[in-house]
C-alpha positions, 0 to 999 in steps of 0.5 A, a space after each residue: 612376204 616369206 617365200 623362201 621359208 620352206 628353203 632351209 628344210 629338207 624339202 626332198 623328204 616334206 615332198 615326199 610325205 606330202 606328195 603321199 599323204 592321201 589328203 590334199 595339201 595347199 600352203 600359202 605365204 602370209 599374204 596368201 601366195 601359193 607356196 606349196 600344193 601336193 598333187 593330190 590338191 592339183 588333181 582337185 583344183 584342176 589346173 597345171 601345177 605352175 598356173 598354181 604356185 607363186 599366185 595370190 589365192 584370191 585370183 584362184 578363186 576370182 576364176 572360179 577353182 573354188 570357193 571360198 577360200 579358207 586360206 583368206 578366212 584364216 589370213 582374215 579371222 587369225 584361227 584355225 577354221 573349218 569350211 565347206 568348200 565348193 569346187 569349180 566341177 561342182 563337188 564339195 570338199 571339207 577345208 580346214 585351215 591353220 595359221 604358223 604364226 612368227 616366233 612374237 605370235 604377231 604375224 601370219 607366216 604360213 597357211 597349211 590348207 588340208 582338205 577331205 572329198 565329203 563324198 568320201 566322207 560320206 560313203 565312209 559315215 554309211 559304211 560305218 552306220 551299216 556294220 553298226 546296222 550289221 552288228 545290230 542285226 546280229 546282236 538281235 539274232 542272237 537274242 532271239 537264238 537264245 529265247 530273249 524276246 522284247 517288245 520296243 527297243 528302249 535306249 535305256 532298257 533292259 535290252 541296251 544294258 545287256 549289249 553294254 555289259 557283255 563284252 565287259 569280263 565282269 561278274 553279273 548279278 541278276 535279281 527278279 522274281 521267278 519266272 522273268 527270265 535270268 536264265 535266258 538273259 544269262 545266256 544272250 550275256 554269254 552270246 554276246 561276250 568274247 567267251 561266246 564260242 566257249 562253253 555256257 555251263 550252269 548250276 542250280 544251288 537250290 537242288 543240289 545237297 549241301 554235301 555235294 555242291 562243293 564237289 559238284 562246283 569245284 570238282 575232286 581228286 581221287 579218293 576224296 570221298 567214298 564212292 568218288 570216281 578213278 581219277 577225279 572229276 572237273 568240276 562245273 568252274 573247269 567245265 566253264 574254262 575260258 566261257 560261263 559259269 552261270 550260279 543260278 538261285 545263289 543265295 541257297 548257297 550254304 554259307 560254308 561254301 561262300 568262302 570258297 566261292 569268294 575266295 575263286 572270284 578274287 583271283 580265280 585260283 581254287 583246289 578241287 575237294 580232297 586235293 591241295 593244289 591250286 588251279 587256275 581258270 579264267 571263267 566269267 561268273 554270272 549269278 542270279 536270285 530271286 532272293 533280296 541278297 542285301 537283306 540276307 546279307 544284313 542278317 548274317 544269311 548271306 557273307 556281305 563280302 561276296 555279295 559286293 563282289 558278285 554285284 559288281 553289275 547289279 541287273 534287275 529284270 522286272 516282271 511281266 506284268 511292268 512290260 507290256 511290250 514284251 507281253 505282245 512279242 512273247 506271247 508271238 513268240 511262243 505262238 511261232 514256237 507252238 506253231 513249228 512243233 505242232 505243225 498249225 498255223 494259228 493266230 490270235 485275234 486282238 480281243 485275245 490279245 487284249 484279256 493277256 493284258 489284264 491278267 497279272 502274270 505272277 509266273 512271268 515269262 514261264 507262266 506265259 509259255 505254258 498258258 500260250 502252249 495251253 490255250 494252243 494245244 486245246 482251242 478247236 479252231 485256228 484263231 485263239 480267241 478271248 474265251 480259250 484265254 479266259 478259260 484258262 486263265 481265270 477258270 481255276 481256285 488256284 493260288 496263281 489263278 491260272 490252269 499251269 498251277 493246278 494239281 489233278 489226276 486225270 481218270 482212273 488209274 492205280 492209287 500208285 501212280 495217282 499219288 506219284 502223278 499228285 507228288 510230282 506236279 505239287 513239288 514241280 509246280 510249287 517249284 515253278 511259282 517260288 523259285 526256292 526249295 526252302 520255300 518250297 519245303 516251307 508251303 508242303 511242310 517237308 525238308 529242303 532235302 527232301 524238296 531237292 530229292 523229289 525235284 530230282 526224282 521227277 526231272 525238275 530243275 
């Protein structure tokens, strides 16, 4: 027995960090005997201080203080163990027990005994999982704020990589076909990031003529070129200062400027048109495409280098048609938005429900807005049936098969007007269903900058 071992240290200062350390604290002998206990273990136990010390352990818990003892557990199995332990009031404690062996590793010298209230431990576990239900909450809301809708939440979807990667100061790539959403998904990324109350600026790459993107990215110094504004312009990178830079259609970037651009991703220094000093500016760059980069890469479309440092998080979003889920819950979605602007209060029945499934949505979310805004505007009564989607949807010759890609003129009016009217739905709409101004110049048979100037004539993208 080695009652005197605690002698040769201080034991004024081990009192003092015992008596306030917030666990409890029971040390025995190596036969068990009661050499230290804290009070905090005194309150637990609940019996005077000297009717505990200089008693074998196996008497406190004959008498029913606790069990069982972790101390005999360690005394007996020669390890550290963990127990749950009941005291003689009732309440269950978790214990954990560590031996001191001697200098030969041979013999017990020591117990040190800490335990932990599981009510405290437990109210601790529910406080935890409440902010992670709080912050769940918020991260949804912010979602839905900023127009992300999803049907069933799955740990390894689009929703839970995109709660992952936002906090995260990297550069994101998001690719899938026009219409799904990469914008708005851009947007819930800015949410949820620590730039969030910073601000979210966006360029289009495809409507902007090539000589002037340059300027419109980077910004220009006084005089840099005929008609430039006194005293330069920031360009869209400073206006993202501290938030996000959102490069929407990034491969009609032209390859000129990708130097540039890759140049401002290394160490995110660049110089504004016409000048020579170098700026700097912490800015989050998310880009996005609908374009397979790789391949444009390959063929020397697209500079290989920026196309690995944009895709350092390559995020796919797939089409509608692969989220079933999301057809429902977007479809409500947009049905509350009609709802709130029109002041109505209609609904859909299951049998509506039901034709949106069999349709194969080639315009993804977008064409799904329109149709739901669509079939509102013209059902006559309050329920949305299957017929008002039908007609809709399948009542057309159209490339996409739905009334949101036809092109007509409704009435008479000047051949003027008419020819505008015509002008602007084919470019907005062939807009809409490519996602590209090449492509678009390719299906009117016109050139890209004229794609671009129309596209700005009538306030398209």
């Amino acid at each position: 027995m080695d009652r005197d071992i605690l002698k040769s240290y201080d034991q004024n200062f081990y009192k003092i960090m015992a008596e306030n350390f917030g666990d409890e604290i029971f040390v025995t002998d190596g036969d068990g005997i009661v050499l230290f206990v804290n009070l905090a273990a005194v309150n637990v136990i609940g019996k005077p201080l000297y009717d505990i010390m200089g008693r074998p352990v196996e008497e406190l818990v004959d008498e029913g203080f606790f069990k069982p003892s972790v101390t005999m557990e360690v005394l007996k199995k020669k390890e550290k163990v963990d127990i749950i332990q009941t005291l003689n009031n009732g309440k269950k404690v978790v214990c954990t027990g560590v031996p001191i062996f001697d200098d030969d590793h041979d013999n017990i010298r020591m117990v040190i005994s800490t335990t932990k209230d599981v009510t405290v431990l437990n109210e601790m576990f529910e406080t935890i999982e409440s902010q992670k239900e709080e912050l769940s909450n918020l991260r949804n809301l912010a979602f839905q704020e900023e127009g992300y809708v999803s049907g069933k939440d799955d740990p390894h979807g689009v929703k839970a990589k995109l709660m992952k990667i936002s906090p995260l100061d990297i550069p994101v790539l998001l690719q899938g076909e026009t219409g799904v959403g990469k914008e708005v998904t851009a947007k819930a990324i800015h949410r949820l990031s620590r730039g969030k109350d910073k601000p979210f600026v966006k360029i289009n790459c495809g409507i902007i003529p090539e000589n002037l993107i340059e300027s419109e990215l980077f910004g220009y110094e006084q005089g840099a070129f005929t008609g430039a504004e006194k005293g330069g312009k920031k360009g869209k990178v400073e206006l993202a200062e501290g938030g996000t830079l959102f490069l929407d259609e990034i491969g009609e970037m032209p390859l000129s400027l990708q130097v540039k651009l890759l140049d401002f991703l290394q160490d995110g220094t660049f110089t504004r048109v016409g000048g020579t000093k170098k700026l700097k500016v912490n800015t989050r760059v998310i880009t996005a495409t609908n374009r397979n980069l790789k391949e444009m890469s390959e063929k020397g479309e697209f500079r290989k280098d920026l196309y690995f440092r944009i895709n350092v998080v390559p995020f796919e979003i797939p089409p509608l048609r692969e989220r079933p889920d999301d057809i429902d819950a977007l479809a409500r979605h947009f049905l509350t938005k009609c709802n709130n602007k029109y002041k109505g209060s209609k609904f859909m029945g299951e049998s509506a429900r039901t034709v949106l499934h069999t349709y194969s949505w080639p315009g993804n979310v977008r064409e799904l807005e329109h149709i739901m805004e669509h079939v509102y505007v013209m059902s006559e009564n309050n329920e949305i049936t299957a017929d008002d989607f039908n007609q809709a949807l399948f009542d057309g010759d159209s490339e996409m098969g739905s009334v949101g890609s036809s092109v007509k003129c409704e009435g008479f009016m000047p051949l003027k007007e008419a020819k505008w009217e015509v002008e602007r739905q084919l470019v907005t709409k062939a807009y809409e269903q490519f996602g590209s101004t090449y492509k678009v110049a390719e299906v009117l048979k016109i050139d890209q900058s004229t794609v671009v100037k129309l596209l700005k004539k009538h306030g398209g993208r």
